[in-house]
TORDODO-661359 format. One record per residue: residue in one letter; y, x, z of N, C-alpha, C in turn. Coordinates in steps of 0.1 Angstrom, whole numbers, plus 5000, padded with zeros to 4 digits. Layout:
N
<r aa="A" n_c2="Y" n_c1="X" n_c3="Z" ca_c2="Y" ca_c1="X" ca_c3="Z" c_c2="Y" c_c1="X" c_c3="Z"/>
...
***
This chain:
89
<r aa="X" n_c2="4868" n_c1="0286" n_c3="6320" ca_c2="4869" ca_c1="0279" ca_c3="6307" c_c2="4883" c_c1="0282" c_c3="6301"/>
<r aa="X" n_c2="4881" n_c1="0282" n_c3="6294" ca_c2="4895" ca_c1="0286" ca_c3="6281" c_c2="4900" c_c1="0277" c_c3="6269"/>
<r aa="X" n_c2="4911" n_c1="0268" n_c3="6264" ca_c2="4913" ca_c1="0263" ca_c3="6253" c_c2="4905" c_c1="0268" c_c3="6245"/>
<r aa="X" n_c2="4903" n_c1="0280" n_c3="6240" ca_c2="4897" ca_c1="0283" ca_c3="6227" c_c2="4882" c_c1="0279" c_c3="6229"/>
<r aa="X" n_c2="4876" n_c1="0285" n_c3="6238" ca_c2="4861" ca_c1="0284" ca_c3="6245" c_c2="4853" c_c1="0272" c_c3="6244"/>
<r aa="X" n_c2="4864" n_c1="0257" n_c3="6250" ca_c2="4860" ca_c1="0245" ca_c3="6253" c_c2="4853" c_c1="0241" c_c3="6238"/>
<r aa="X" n_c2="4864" n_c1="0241" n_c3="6228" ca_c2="4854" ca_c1="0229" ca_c3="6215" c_c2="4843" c_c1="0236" c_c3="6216"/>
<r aa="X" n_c2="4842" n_c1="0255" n_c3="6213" ca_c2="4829" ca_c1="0257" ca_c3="6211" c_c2="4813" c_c1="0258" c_c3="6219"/>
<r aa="X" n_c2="4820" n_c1="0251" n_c3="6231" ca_c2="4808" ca_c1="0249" ca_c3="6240" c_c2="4805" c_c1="0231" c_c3="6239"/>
<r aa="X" n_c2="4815" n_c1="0225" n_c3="6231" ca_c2="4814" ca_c1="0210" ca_c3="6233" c_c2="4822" c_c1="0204" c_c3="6237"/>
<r aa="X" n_c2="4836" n_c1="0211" n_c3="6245" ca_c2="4843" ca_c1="0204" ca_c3="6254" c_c2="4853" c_c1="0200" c_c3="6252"/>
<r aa="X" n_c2="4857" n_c1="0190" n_c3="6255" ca_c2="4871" ca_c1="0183" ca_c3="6255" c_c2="4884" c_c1="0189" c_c3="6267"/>
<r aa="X" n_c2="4879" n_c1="0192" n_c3="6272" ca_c2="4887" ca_c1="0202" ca_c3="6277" c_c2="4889" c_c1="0216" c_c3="6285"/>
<r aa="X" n_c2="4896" n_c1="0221" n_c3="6280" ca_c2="4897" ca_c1="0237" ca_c3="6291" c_c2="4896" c_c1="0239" c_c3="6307"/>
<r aa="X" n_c2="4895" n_c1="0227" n_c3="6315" ca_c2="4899" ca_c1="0230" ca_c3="6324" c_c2="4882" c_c1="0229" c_c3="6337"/>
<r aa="X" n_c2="4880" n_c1="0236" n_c3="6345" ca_c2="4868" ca_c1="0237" ca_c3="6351" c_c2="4868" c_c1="0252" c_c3="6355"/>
<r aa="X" n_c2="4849" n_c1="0254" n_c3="6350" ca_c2="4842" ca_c1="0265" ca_c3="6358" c_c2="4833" c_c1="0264" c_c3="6346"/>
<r aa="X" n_c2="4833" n_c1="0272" n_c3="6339" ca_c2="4819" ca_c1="0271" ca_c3="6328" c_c2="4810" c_c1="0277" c_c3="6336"/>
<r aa="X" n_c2="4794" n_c1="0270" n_c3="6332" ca_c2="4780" ca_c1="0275" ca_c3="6338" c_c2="4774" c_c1="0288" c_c3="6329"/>
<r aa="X" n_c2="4774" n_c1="0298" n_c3="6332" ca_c2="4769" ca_c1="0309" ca_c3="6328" c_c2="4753" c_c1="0308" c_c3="6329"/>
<r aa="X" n_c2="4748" n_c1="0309" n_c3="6336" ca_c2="4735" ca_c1="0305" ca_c3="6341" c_c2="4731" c_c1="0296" c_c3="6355"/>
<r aa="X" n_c2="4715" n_c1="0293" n_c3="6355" ca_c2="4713" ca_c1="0284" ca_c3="6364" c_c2="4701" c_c1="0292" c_c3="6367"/>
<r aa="X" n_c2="4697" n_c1="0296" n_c3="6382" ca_c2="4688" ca_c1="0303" ca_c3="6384" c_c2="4676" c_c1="0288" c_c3="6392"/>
<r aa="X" n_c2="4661" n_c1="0289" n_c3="6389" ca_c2="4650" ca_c1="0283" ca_c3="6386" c_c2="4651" c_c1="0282" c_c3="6402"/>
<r aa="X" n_c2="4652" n_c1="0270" n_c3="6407" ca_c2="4649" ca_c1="0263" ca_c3="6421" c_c2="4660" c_c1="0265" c_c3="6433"/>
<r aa="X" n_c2="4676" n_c1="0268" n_c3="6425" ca_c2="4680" ca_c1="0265" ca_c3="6431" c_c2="4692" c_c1="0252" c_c3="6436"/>
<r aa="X" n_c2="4701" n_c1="0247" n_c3="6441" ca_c2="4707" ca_c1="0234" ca_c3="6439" c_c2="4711" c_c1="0231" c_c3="6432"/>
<r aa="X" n_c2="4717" n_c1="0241" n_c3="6421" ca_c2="4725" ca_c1="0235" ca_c3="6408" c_c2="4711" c_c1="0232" c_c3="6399"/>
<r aa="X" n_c2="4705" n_c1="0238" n_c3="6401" ca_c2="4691" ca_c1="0237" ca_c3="6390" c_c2="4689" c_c1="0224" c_c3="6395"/>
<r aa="X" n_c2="4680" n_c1="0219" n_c3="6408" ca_c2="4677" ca_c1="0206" ca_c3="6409" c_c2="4689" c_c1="0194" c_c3="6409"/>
<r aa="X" n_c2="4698" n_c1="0200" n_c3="6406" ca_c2="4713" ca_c1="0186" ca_c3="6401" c_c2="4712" c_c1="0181" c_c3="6391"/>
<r aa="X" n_c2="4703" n_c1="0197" n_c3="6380" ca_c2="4702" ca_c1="0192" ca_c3="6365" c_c2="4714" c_c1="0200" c_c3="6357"/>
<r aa="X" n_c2="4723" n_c1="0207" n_c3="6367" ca_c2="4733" ca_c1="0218" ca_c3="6360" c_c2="4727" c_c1="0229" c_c3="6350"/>
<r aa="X" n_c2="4733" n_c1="0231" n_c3="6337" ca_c2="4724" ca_c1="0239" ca_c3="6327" c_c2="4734" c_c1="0245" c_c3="6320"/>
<r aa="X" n_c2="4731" n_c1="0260" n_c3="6319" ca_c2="4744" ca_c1="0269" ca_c3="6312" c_c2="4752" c_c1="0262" c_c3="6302"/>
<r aa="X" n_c2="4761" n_c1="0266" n_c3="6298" ca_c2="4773" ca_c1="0258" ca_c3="6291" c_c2="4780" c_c1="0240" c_c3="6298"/>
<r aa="X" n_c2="4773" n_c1="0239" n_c3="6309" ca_c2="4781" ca_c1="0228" ca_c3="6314" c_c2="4793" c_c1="0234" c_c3="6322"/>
<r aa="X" n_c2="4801" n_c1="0224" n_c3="6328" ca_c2="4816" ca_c1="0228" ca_c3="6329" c_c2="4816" c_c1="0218" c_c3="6342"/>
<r aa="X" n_c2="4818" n_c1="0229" n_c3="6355" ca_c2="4817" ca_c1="0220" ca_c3="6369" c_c2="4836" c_c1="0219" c_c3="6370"/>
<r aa="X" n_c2="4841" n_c1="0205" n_c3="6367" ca_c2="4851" ca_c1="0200" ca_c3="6372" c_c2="4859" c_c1="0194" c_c3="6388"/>
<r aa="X" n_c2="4848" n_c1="0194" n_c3="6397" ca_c2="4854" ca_c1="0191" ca_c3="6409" c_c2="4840" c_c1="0195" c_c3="6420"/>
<r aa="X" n_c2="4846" n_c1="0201" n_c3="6432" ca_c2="4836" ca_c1="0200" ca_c3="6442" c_c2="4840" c_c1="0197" c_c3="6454"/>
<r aa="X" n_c2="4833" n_c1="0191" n_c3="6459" ca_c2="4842" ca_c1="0185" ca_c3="6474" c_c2="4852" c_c1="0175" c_c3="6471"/>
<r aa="X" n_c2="4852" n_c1="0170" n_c3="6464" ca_c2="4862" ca_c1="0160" ca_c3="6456" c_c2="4875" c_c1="0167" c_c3="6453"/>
<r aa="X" n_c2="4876" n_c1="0183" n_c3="6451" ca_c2="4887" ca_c1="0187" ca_c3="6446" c_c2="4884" c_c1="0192" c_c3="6435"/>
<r aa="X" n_c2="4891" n_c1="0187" n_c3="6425" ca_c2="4893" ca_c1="0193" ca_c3="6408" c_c2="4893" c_c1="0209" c_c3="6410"/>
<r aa="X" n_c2="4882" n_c1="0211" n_c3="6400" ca_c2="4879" ca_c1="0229" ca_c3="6398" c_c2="4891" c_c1="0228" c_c3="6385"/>
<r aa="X" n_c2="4900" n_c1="0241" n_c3="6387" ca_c2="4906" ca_c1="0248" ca_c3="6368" c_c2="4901" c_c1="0256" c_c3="6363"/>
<r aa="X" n_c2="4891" n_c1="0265" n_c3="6377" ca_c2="4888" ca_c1="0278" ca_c3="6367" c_c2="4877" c_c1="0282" c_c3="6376"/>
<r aa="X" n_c2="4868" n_c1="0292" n_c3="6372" ca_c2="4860" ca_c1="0302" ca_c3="6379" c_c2="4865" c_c1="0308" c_c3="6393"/>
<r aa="X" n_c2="4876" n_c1="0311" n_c3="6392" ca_c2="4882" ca_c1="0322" ca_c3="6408" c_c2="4884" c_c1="0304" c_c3="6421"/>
<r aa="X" n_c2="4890" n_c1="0292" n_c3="6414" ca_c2="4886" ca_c1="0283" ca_c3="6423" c_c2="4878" c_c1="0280" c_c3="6430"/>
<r aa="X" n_c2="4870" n_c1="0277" n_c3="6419" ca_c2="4859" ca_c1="0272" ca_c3="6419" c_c2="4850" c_c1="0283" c_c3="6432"/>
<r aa="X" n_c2="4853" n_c1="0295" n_c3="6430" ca_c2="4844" ca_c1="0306" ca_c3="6438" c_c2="4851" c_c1="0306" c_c3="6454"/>
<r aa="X" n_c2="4867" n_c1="0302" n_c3="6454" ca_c2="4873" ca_c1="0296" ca_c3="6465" c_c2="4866" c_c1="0286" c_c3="6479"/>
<r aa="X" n_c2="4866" n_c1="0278" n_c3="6468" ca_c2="4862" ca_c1="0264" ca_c3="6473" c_c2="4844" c_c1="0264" c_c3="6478"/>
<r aa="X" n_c2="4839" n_c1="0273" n_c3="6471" ca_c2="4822" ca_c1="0276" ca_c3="6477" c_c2="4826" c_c1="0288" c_c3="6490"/>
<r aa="X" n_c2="4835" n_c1="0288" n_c3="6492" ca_c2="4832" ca_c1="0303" ca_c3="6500" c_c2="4835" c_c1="0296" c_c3="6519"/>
<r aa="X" n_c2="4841" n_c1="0282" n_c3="6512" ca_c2="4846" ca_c1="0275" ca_c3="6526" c_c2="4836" c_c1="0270" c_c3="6531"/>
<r aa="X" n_c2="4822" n_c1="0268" n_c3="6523" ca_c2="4808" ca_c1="0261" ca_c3="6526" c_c2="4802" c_c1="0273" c_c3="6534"/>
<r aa="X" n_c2="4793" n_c1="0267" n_c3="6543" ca_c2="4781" ca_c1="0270" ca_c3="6545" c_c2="4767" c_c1="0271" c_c3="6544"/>
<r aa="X" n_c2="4759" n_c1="0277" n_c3="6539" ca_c2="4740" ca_c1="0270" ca_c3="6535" c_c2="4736" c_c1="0260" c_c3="6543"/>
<r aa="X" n_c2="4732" n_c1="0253" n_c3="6534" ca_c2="4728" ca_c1="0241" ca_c3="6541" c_c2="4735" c_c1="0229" c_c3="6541"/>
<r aa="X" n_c2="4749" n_c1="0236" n_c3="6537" ca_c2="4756" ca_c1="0219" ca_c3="6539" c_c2="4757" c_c1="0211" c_c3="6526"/>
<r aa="X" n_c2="4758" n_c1="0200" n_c3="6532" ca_c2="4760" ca_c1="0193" ca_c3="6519" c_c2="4775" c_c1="0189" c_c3="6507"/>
<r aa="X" n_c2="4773" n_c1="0189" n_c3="6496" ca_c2="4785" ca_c1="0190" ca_c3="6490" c_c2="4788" c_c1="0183" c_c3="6474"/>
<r aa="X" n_c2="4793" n_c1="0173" n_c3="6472" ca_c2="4793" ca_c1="0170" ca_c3="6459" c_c2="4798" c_c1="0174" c_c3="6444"/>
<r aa="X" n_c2="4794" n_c1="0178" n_c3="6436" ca_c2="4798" ca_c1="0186" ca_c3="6427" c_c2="4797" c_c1="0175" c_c3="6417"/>
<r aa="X" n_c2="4809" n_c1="0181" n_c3="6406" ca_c2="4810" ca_c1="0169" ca_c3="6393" c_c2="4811" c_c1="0178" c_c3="6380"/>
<r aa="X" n_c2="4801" n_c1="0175" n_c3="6371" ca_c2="4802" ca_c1="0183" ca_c3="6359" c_c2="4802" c_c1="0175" c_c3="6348"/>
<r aa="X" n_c2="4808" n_c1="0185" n_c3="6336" ca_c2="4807" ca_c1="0174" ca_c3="6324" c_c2="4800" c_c1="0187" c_c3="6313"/>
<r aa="X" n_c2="4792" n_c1="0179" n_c3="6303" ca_c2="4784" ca_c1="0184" ca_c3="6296" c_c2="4787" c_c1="0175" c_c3="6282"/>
<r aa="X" n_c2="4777" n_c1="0177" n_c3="6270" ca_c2="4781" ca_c1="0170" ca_c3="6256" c_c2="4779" c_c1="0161" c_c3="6254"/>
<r aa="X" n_c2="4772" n_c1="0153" n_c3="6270" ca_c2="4765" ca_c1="0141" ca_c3="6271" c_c2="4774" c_c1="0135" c_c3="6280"/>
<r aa="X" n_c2="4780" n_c1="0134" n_c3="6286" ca_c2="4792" ca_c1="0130" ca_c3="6296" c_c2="4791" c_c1="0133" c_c3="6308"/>
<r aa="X" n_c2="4799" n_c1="0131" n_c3="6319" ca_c2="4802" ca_c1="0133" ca_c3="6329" c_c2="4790" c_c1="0128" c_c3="6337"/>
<r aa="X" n_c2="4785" n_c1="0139" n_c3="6347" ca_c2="4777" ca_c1="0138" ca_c3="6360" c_c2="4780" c_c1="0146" c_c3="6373"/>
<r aa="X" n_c2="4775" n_c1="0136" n_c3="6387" ca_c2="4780" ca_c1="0142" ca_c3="6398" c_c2="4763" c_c1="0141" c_c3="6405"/>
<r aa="X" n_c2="4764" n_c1="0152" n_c3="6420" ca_c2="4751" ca_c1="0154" ca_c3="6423" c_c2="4754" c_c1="0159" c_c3="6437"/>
<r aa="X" n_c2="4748" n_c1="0155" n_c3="6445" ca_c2="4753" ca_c1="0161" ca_c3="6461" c_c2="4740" c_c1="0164" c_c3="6465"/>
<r aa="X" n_c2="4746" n_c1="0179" n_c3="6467" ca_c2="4733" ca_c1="0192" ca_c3="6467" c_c2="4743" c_c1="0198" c_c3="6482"/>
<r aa="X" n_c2="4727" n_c1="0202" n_c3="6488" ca_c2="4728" ca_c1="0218" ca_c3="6498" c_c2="4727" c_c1="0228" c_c3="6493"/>
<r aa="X" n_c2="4741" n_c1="0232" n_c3="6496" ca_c2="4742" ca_c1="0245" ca_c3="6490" c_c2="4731" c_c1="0256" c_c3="6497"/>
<r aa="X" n_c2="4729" n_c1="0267" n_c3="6489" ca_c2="4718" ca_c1="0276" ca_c3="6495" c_c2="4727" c_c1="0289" c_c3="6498"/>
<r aa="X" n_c2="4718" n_c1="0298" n_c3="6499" ca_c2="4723" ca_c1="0313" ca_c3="6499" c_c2="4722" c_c1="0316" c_c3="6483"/>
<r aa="X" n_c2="4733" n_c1="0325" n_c3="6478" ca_c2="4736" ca_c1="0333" ca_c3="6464" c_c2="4721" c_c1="0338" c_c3="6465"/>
<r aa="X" n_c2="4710" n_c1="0339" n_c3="6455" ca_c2="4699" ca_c1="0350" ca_c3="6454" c_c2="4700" c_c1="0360" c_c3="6454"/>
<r aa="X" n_c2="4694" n_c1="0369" n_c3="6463" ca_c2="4693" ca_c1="0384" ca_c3="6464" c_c2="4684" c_c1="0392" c_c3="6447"/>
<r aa="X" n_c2="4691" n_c1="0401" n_c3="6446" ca_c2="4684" ca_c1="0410" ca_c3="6435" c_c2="4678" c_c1="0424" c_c3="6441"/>
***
């Protein structure tokens, strides 16, 4: 997420992990995460950016459990999901 980026996605502020996509059955899908939302904290630590944010999943394992907080145009939501495996292509 970027100053300039945020108003035009809705947001009040720059600081997160913008959602690029949400692929169909997996955790962030059943949390209700949907492109253009903005994941602010996981594990109860505040996300600033995408390379964190990819940090902070890499200390997880599938399976475990982990609470994520996001904000969207409709306000702020959290959701404690099992993480899965990344989808293979």
């Amino acid at each position: 997420m970027t100053p300039s980026l945020a108003p035009e996605v809705g947001l009040m502020t720059p600081n997160g992990a913008l959602v690029l996509s949400v692929v169909p059955g997996t955790a962030a899908y059943r949390a209700g995460l949907a492109p253009g939302d903005d994941i602010i904290a996981l594990g109860g630590r505040p996300v600033a950016n995408q390379p964190e944010l990819a940090s902070y999943l890499a200390k997880y394992r599938p399976g475990q459990a982990v609470t994520i907080v996001w904000i969207d145009p409709e306000g702020r939501h959290a959701a404690r999901v099992a993480l899965g495996m990344y989808p293979v292509r």
